[in-house]
C-alpha positions in Angstrom: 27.2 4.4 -18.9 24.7 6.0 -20.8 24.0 10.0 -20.1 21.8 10.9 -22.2 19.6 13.9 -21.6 16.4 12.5 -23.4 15.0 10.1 -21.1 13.5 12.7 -18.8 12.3 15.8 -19.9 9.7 16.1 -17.3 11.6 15.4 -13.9 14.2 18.1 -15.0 11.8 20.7 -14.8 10.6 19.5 -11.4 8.4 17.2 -12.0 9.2 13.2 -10.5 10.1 10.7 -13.1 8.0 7.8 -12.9 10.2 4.9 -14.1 8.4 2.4 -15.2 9.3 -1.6 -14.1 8.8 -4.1 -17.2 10.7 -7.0 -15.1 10.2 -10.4 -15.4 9.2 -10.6 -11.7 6.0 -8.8 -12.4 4.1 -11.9 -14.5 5.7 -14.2 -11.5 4.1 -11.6 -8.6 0.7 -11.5 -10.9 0.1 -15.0 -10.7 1.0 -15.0 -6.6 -1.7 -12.4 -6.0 -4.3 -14.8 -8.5 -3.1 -17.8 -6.8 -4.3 -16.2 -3.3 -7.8 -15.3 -4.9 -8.3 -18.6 -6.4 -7.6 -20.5 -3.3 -9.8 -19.0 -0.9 -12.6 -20.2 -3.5 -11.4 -23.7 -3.9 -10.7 -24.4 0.1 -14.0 -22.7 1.2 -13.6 -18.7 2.2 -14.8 -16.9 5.7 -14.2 -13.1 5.6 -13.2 -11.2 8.6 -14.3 -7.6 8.8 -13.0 -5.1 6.7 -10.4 -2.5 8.5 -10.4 1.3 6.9 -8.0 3.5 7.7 -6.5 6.7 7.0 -3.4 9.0 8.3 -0.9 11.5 7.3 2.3 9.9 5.0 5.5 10.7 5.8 7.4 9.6 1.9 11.3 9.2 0.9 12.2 11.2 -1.5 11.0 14.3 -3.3 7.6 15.3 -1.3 7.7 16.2 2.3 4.5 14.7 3.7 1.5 12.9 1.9 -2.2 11.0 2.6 -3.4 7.5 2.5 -6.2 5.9 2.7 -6.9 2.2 2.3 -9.2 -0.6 3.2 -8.4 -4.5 3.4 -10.1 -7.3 3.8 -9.0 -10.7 5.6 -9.6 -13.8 4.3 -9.8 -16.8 7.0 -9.8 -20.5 6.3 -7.8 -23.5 7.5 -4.6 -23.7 5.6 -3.4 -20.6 7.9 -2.5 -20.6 11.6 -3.9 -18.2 13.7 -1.5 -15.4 13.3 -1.2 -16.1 9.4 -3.8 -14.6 7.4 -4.1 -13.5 3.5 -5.5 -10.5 3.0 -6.4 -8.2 -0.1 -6.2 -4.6 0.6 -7.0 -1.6 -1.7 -5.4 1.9 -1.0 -5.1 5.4 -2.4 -2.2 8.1 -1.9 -1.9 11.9 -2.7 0.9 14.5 -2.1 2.2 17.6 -3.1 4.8 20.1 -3.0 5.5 23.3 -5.3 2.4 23.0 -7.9 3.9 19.2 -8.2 1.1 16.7 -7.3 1.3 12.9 -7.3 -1.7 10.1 -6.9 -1.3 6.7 -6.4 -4.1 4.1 -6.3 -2.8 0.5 -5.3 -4.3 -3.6 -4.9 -2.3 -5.4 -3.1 -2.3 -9.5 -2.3 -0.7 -10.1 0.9 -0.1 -12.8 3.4 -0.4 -10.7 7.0 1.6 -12.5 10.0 0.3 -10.5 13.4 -1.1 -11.9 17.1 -4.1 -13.6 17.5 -4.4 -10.6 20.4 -2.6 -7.9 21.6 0.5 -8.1 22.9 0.0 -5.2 25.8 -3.9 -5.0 27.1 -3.3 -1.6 28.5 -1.5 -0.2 25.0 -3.6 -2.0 22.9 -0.3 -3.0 21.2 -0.4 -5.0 18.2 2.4 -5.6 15.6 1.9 -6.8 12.3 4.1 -7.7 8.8 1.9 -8.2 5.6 4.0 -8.9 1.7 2.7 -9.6 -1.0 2.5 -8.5 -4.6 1.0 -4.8 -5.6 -0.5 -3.4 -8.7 0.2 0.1 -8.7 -1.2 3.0 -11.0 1.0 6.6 -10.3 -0.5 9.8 -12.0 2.0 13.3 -11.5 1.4 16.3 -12.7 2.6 20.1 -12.3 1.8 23.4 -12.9 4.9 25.0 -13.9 5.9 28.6 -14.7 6.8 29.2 -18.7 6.2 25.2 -19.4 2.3 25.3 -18.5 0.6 21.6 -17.1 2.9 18.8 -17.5 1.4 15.1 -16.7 3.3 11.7 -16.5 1.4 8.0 -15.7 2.8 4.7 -15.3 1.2 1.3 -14.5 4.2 -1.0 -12.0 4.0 -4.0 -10.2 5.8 -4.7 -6.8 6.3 -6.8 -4.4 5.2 -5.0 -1.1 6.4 -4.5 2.7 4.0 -3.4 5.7 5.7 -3.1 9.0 3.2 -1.6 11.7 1.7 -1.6 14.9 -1.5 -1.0 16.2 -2.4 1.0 19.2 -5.1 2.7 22.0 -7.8 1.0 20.5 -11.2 3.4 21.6 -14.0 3.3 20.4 -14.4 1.5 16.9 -11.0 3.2 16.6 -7.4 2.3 16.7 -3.8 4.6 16.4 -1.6 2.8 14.5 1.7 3.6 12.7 3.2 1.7 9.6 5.8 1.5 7.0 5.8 0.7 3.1 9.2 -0.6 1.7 8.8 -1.8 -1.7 11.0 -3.9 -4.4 11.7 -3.0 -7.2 11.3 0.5 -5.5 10.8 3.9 -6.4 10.7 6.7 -4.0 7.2 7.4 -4.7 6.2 4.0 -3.3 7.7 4.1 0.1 6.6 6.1 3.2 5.8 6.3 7.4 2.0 6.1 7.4 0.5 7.8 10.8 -3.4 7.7 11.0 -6.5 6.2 12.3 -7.9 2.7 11.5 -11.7 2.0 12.0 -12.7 -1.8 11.6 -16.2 -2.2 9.8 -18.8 -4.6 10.3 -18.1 -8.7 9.2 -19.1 -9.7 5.4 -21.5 -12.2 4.4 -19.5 -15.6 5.3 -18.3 -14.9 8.5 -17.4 -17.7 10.7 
């Protein structure tokens, strides 16, 4: 076991290692998330509307609370069932806590599973589960008494977990709660996402 004092110089004087994943696994999630690109072009594509949404995170580990925002795209065609969708969603993420501040901009490639309708007309209730692969770029840095501003970046790939539900739709706009489990997994990367999603107008090549 090896203790060595060198490999963090930065998380030891508050600020969150970022540990960087060179696995294998990432060339093997790379080519999952190009696979679902390429095929919506070769079987014909028809985009659903693009759903934005935004909400107060709720992270393991170091930070006490957090805020996302991200907005994703389904892609429809005739390979999926009804409930069985790919879609490609692009999100952000920003917390802090004691002059230590961490960003997080994400692509994900996911295949989403979720009802054709709600499950409960009066809740609006609405479950999904989307995983897929995720490209993620984390930027921390800190302001830190008698060491100055101290930075740290890292570039990982992951293969992603949403678990959510949505909710009270109103409006154009719908409550919904979710969860992020991620593998290999950092603390940075996981969290309870509480917000509100608004679902935009169809692209070009609706059906």
């Amino acid at each position: 076991m090896n203790n060595s004092s060198s490999a963090k110089p930065i998380a030891y004087r508050g600020l969150p290692a970022l540990q960087g994943r060179r696995l294998t696994i990432q060339a093997v999630l790379l080519c999952l998330g190009f696979f679902a690109v390429t095929t919506t072009s070769i079987f014909g594509t028809a985009y659903s509307s693009t759903d934005f949404a935004g909400g107060v995170a709720f992270p393991r580990g170091f930070f006490d609370y957090g805020f996302s925002a991200y907005a994703e795209q389904g892609i429809r065609y005739g390979l999926f069932p009804p409930f069985l969708s790919p879609v490609v969603r692009g999100s952000g993420y920003f917390s802090y806590r004691d002059n230590v501040r961490l960003a997080v901009g994400s692509a994900s490639f996911l295949l989403k599973l979720s009802p054709p309708r709600p499950v409960s007309g009066t809740l609006g209730f609405s479950p999904y589960v989307s995983v897929g692969p995720s490209v993620n770029y984390l930027y921390s840095w800190a302001d830190l008494e008698d060491f100055g501003s101290m930075s740290e970046s890292d570039l990982s790939t992951t293969l992603s977990v949403f678990a959510g539900a949505d909710f009270f739709s109103a409006s154009g706009l719908t409550l919904f709660v979710e969860g992020r489990q991620t593998v290999p997994s950092d603390f940075t990367f996981d969290y309870v996402l509480v917000g509100l999603k608004f679902r935009g107008s169809d692209l070009p090549g609706t059906d």
